[in-house]
DRENTORKOL-3810 file (N, C-alpha, C; in nm, 4 decimals):
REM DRENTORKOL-3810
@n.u->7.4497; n.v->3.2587; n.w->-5.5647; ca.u->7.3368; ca.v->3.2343; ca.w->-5.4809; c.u->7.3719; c.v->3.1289; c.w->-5.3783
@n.u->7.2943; n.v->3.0951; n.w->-5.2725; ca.u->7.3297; ca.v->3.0462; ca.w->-5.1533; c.u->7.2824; c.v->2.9114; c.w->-5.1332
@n.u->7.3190; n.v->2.8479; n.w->-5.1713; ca.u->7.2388; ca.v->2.6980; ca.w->-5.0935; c.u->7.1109; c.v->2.6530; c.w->-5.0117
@n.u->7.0147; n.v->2.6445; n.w->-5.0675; ca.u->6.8828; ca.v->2.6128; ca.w->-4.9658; c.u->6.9603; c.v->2.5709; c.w->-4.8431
@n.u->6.8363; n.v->2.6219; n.w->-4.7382; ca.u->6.9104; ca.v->2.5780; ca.w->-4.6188; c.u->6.8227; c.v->2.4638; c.w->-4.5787
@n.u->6.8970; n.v->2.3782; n.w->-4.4983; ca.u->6.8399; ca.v->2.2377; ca.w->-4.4827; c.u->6.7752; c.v->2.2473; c.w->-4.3086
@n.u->6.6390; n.v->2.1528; n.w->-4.3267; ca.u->6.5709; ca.v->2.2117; ca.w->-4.2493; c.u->6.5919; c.v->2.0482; c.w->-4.1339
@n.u->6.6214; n.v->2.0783; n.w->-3.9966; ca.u->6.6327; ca.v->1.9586; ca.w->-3.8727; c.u->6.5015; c.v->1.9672; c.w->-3.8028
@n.u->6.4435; n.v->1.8233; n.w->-3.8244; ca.u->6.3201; ca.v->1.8471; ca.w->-3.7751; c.u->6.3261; c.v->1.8603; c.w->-3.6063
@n.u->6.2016; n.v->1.8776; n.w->-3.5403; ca.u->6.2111; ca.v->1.8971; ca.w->-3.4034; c.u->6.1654; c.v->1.6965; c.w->-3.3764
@n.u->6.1958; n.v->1.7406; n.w->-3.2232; ca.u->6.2303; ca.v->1.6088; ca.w->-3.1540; c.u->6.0557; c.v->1.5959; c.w->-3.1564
@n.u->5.9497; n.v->1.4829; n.w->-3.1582; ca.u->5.8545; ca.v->1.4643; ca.w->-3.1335; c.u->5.7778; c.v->1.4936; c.w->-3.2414
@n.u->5.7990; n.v->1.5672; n.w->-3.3655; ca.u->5.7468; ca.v->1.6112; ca.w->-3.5101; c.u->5.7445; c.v->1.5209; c.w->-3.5995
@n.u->5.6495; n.v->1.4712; n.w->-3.6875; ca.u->5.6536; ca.v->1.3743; ca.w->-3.7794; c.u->5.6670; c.v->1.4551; c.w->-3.9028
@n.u->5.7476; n.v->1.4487; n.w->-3.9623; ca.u->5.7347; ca.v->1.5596; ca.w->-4.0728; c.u->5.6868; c.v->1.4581; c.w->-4.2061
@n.u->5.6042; n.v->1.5227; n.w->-4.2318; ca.u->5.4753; ca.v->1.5126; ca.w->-4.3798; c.u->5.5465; c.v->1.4601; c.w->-4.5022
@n.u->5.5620; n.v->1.3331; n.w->-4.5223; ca.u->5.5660; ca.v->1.3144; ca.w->-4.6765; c.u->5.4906; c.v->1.3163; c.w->-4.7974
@n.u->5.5304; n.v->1.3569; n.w->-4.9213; ca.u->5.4852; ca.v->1.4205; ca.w->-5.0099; c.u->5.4523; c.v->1.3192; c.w->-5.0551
@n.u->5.5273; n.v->1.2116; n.w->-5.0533; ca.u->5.4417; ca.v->1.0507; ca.w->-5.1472; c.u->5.3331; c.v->1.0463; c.w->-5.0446
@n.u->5.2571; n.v->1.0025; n.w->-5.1567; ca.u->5.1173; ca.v->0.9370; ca.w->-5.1368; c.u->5.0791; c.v->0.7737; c.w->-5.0221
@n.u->4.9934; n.v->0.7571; n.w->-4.9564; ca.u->5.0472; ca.v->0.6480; ca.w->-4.8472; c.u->5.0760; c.v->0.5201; c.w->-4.9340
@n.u->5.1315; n.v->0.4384; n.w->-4.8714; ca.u->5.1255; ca.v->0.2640; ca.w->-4.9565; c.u->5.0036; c.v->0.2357; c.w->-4.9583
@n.u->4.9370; n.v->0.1422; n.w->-5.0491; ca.u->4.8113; ca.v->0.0818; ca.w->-5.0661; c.u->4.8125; c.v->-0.0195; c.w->-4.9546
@n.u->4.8999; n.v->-0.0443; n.w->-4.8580; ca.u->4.8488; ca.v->-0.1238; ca.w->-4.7488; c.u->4.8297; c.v->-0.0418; c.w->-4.6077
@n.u->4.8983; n.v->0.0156; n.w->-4.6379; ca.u->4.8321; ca.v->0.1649; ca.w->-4.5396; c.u->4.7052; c.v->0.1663; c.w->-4.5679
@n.u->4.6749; n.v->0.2241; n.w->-4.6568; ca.u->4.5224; ca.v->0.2417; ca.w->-4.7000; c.u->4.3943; c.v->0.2116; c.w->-4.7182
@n.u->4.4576; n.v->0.0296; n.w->-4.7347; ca.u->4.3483; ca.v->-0.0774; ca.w->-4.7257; c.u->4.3192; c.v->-0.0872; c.w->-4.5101
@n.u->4.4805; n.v->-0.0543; n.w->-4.4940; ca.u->4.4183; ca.v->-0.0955; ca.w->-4.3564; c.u->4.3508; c.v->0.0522; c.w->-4.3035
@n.u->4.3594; n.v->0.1459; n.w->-4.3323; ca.u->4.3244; ca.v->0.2960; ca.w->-4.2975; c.u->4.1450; c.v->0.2032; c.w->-4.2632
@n.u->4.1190; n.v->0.1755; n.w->-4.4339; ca.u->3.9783; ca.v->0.1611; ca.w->-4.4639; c.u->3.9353; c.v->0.0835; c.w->-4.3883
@n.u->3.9946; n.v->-0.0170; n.w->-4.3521; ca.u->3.9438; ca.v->-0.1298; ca.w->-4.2744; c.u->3.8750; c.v->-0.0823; c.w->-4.1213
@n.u->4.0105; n.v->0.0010; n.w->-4.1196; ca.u->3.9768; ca.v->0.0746; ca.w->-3.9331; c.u->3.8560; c.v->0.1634; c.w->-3.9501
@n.u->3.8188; n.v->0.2327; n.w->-4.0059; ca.u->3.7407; ca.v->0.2981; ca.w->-4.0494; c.u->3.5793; c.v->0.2142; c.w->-4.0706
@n.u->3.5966; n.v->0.1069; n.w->-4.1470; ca.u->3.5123; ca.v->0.0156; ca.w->-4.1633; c.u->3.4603; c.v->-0.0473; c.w->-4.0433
@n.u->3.5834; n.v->-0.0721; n.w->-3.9289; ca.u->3.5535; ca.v->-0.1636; ca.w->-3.8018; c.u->3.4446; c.v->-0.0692; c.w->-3.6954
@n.u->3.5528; n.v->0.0574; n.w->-3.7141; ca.u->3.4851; ca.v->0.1990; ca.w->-3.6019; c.u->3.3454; c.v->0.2045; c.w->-3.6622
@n.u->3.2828; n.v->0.2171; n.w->-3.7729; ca.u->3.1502; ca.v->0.2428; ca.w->-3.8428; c.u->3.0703; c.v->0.1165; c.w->-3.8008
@n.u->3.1087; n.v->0.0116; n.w->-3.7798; ca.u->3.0661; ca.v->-0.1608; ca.w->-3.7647; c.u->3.0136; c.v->-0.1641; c.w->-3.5916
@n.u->3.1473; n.v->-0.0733; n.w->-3.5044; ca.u->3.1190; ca.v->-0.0804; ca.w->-3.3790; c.u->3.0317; c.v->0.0087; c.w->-3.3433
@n.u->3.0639; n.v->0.1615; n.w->-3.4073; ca.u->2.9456; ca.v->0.2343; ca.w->-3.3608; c.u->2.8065; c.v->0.1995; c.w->-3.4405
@n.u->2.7472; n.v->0.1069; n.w->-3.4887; ca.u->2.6573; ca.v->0.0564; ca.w->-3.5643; c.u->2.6107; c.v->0.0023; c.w->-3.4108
@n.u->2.6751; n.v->-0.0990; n.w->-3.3997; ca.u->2.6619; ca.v->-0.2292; ca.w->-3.2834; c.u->2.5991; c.v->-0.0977; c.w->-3.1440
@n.u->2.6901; n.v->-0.0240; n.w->-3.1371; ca.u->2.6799; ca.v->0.0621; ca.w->-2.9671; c.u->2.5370; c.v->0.1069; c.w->-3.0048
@n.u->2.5038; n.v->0.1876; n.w->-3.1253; ca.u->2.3844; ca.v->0.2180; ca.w->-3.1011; c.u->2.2714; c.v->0.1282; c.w->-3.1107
@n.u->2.3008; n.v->0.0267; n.w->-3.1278; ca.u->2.1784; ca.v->-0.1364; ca.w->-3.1546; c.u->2.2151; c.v->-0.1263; c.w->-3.0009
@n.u->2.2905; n.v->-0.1580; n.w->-2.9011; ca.u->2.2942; ca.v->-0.2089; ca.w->-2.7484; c.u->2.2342; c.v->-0.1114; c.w->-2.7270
@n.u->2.2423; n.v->0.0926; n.w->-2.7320; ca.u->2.1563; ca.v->0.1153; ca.w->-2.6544; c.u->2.0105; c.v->0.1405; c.w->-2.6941
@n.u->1.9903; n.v->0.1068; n.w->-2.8071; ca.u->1.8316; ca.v->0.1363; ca.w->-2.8667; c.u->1.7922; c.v->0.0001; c.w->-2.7649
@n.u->1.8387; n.v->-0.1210; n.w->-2.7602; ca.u->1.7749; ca.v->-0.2161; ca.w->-2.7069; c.u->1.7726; c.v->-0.1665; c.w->-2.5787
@n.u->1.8908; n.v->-0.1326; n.w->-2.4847; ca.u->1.8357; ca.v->-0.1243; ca.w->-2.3482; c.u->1.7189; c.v->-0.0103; c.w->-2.3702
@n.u->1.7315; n.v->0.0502; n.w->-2.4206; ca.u->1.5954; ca.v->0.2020; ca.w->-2.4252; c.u->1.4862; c.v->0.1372; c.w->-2.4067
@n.u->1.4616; n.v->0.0074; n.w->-2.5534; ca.u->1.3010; ca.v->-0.0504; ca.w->-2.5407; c.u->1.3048; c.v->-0.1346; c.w->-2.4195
@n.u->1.3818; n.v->-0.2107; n.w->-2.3809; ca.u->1.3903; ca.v->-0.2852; ca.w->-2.2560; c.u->1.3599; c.v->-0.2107; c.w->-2.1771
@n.u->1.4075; n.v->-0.0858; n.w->-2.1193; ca.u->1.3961; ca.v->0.0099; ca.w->-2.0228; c.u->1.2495; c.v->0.0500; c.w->-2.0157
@n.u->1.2432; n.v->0.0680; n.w->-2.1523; ca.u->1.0627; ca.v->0.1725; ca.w->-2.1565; c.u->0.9436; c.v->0.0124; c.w->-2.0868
@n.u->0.9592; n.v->-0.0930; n.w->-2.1674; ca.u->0.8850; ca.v->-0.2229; ca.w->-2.1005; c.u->0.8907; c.v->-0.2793; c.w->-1.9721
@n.u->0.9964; n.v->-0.2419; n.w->-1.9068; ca.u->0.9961; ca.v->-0.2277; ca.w->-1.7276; c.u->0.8903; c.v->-0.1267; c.w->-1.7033
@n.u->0.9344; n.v->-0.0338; n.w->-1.7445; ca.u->0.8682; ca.v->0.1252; ca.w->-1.6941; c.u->0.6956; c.v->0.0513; c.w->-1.7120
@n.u->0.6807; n.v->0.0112; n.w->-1.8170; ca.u->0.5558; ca.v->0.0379; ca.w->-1.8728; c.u->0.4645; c.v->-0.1087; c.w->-1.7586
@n.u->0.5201; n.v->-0.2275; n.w->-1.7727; ca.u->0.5515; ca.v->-0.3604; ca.w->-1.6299; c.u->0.5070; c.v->-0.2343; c.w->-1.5050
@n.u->0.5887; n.v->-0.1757; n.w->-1.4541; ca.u->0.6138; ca.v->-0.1366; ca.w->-1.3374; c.u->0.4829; c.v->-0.0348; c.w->-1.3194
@n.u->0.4040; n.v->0.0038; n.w->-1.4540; ca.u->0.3215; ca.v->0.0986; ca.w->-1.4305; c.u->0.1520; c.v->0.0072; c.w->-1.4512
@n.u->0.1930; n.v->-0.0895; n.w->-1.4998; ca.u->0.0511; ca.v->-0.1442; ca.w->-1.4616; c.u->0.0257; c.v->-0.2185; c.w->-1.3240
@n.u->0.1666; n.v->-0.2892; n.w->-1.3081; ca.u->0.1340; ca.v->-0.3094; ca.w->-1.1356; c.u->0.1259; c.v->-0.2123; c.w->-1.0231
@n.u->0.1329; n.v->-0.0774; n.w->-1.0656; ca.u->0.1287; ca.v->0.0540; ca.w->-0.9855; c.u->-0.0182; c.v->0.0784; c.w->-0.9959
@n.u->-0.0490; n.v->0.0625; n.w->-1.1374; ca.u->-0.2243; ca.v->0.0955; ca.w->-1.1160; c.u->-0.3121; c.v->-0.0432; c.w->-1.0870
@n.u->-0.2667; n.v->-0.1549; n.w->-1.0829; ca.u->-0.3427; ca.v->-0.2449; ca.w->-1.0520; c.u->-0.3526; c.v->-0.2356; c.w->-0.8712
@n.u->-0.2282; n.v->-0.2221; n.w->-0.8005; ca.u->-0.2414; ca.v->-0.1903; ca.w->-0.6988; c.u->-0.3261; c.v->-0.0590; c.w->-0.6364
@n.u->-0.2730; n.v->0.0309; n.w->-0.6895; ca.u->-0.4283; ca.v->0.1687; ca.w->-0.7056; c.u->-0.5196; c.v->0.1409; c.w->-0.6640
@n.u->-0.6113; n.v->-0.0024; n.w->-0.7665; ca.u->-0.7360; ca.v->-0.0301; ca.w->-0.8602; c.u->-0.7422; c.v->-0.1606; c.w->-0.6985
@n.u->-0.6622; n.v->-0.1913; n.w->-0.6307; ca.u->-0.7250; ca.v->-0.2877; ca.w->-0.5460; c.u->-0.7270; c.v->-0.1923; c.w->-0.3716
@n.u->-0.6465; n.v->-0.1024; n.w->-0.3871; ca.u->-0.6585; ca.v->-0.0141; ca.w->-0.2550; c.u->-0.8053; c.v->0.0474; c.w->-0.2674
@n.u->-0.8763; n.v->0.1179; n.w->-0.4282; ca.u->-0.9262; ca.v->0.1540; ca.w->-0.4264; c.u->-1.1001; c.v->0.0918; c.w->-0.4075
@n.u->-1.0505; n.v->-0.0625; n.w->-0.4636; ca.u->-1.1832; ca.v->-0.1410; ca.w->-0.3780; c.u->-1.1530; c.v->-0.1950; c.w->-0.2238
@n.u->-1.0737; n.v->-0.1386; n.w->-0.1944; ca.u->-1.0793; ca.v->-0.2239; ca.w->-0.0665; c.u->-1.1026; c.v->-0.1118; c.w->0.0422
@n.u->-1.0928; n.v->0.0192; n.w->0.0312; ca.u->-1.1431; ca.v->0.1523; ca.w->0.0856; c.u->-1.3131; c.v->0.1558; c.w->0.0720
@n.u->-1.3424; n.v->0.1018; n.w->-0.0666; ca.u->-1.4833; ca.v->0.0858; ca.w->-0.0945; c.u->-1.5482; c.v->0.0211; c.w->-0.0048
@n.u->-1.4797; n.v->-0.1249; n.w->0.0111; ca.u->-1.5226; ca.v->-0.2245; ca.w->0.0972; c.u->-1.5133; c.v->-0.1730; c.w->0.2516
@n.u->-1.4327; n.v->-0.0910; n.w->0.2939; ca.u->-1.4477; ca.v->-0.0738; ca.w->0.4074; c.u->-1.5571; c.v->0.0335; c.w->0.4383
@n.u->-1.5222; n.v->0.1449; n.w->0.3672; ca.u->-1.6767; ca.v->0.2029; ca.w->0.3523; c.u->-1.8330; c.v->0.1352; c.w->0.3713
@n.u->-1.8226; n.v->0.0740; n.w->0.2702; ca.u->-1.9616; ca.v->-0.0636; ca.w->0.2715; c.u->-1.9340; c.v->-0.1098; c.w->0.4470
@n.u->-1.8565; n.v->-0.1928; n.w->0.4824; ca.u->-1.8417; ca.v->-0.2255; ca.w->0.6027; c.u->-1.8652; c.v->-0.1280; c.w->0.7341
@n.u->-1.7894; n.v->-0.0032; n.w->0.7213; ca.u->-1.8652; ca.v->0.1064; ca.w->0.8282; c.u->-2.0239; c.v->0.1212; c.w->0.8073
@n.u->-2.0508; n.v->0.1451; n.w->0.6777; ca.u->-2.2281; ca.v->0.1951; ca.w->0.6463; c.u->-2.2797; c.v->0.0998; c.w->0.7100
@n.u->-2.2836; n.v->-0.0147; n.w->0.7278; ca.u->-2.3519; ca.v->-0.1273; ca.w->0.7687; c.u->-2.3412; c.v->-0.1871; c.w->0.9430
@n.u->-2.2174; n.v->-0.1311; n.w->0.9682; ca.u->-2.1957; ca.v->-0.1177; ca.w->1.1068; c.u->-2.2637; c.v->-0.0307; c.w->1.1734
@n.u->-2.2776; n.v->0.0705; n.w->1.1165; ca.u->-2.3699; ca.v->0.1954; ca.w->1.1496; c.u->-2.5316; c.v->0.1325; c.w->1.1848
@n.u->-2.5541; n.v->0.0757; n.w->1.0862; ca.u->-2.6850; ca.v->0.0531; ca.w->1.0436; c.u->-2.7263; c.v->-0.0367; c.w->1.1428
@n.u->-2.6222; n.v->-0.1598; n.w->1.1827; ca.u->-2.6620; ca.v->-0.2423; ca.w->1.2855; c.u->-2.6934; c.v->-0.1994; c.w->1.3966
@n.u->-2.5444; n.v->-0.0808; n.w->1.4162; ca.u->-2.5750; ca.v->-0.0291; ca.w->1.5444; c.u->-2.7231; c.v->0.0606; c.w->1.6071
@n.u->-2.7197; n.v->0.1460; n.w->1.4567; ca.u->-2.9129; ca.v->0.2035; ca.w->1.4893; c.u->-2.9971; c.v->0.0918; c.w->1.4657
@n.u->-2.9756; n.v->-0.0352; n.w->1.4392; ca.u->-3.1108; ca.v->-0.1236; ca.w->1.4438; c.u->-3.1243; c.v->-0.2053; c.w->1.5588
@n.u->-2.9700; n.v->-0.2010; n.w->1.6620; ca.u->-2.9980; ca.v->-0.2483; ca.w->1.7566; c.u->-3.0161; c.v->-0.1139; c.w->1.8272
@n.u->-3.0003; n.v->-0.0454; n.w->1.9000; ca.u->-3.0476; ca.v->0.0575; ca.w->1.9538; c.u->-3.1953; c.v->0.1026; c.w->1.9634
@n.u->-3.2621; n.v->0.0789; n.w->1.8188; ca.u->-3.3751; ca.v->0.0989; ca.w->1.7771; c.u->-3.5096; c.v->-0.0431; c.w->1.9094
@n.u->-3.3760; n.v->-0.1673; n.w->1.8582; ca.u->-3.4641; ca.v->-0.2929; ca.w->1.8937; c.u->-3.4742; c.v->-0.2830; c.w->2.0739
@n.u->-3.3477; n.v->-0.2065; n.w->2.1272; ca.u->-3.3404; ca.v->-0.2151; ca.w->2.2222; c.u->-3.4868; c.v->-0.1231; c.w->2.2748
@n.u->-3.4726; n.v->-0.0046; n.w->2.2308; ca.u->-3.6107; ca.v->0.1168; ca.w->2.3117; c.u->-3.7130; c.v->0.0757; c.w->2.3019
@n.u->-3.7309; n.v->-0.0269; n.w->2.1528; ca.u->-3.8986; ca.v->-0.1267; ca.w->2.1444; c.u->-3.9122; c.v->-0.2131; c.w->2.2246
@n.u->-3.7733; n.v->-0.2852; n.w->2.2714; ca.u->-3.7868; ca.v->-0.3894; ca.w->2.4166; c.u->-3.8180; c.v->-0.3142; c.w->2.5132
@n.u->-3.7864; n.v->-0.2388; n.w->2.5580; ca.u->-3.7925; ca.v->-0.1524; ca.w->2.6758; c.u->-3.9125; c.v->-0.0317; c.w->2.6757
@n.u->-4.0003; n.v->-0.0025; n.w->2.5694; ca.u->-4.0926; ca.v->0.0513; ca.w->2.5588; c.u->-4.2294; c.v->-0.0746; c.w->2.5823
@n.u->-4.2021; n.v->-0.2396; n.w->2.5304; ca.u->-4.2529; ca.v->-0.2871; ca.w->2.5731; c.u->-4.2892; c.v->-0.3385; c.w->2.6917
@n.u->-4.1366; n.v->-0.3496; n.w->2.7419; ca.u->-4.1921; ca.v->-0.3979; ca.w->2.9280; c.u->-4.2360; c.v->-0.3139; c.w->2.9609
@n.u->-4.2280; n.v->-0.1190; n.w->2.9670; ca.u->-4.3060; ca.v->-0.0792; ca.w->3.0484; c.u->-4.4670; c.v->-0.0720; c.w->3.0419
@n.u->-4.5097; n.v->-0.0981; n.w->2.8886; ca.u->-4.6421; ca.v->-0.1223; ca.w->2.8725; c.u->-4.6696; c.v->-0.2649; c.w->2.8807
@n.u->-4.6521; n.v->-0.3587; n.w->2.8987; ca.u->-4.6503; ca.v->-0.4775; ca.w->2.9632; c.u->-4.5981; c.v->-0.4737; c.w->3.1193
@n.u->-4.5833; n.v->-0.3684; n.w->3.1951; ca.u->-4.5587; ca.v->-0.3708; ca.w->3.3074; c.u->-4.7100; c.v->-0.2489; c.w->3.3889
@n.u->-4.7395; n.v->-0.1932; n.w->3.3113; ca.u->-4.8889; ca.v->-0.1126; ca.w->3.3336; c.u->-4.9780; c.v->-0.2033; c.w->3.3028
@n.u->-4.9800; n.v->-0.2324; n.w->3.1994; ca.u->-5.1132; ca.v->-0.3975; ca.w->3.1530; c.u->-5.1100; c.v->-0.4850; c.w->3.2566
@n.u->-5.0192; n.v->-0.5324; n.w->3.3463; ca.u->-4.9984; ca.v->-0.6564; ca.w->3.4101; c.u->-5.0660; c.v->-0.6061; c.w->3.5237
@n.u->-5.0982; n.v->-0.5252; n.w->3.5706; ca.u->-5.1621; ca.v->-0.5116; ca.w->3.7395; c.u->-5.3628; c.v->-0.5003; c.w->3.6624
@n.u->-5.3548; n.v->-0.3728; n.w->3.5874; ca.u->-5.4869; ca.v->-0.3854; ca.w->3.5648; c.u->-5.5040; c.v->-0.5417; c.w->3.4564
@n.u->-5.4665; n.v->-0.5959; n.w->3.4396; ca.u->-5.5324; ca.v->-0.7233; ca.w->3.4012; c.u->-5.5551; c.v->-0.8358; c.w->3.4681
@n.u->-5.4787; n.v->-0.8546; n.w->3.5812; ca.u->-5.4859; ca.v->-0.9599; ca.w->3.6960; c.u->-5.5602; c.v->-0.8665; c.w->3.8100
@n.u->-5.6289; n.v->-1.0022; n.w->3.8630; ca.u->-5.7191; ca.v->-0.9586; ca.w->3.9474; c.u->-5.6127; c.v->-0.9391; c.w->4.1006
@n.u->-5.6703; n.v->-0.8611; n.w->4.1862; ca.u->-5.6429; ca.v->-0.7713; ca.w->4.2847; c.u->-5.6428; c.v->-0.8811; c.w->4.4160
@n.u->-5.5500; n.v->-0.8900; n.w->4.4782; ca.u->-5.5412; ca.v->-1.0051; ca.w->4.5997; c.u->-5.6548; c.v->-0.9802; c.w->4.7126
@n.u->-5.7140; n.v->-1.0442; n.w->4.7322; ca.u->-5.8091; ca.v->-1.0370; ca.w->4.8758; c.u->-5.7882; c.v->-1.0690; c.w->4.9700
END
């Protein structure tokens, strides 16, 4: 029979040992393992915090959106109020004006027949 043939590994191939790793391999395997589980612990605590941080801007940014709303929307009121009343002046002077001027002309008919007639 023929001699096993002996096998040359390739250039860049780690070829697989059958022993089991050293226990300091292993402790450090665990460790890395331990650190990666520790960091991705940490990454998702940074972004849960920016999330609630994020949502409490949003939520900031949405009451000064409706407080501003809530003051456009009295101040449209107020101008409203301010036209109605402009209006109102304007028909009460208009009004005062035709009663002045309805008076002189009947104070301008009264004035001859009430004074006596030149001789």
């Amino acid at each position: 029979m023929a001699p096993p043939k002996r096998r040359i590994p390739r250039p860049g191939v780690v070829a697989k040992s059958s022993r089991p790793a050293a226990p300091d391999a292993v402790r450090a395997v665990r460790a890395l393992e331990r650190r990666i589980a520790r960091l991705e612990a940490e990454a998702a605590e940074v972004v849960a915090h920016h999330e609630r941080k994020l949502a409490a801007v949003r939520r900031a940014a949405d009451r000064r959106l409706a407080n501003m709303v809530r003051e456009i929307t009295a101040l449209r009121h107020h101008e409203a109020r301010a036209a109605g009343l402009e209006r109102l002046l304007a028909e009460r002077d208009a009004m005062i004006a035709r009663l002045t001027h309805r008076l002189a002309e009947l104070e301008g008919r009264a004035s001859p027949e009430a004074s006596p007639a030149p001789a």
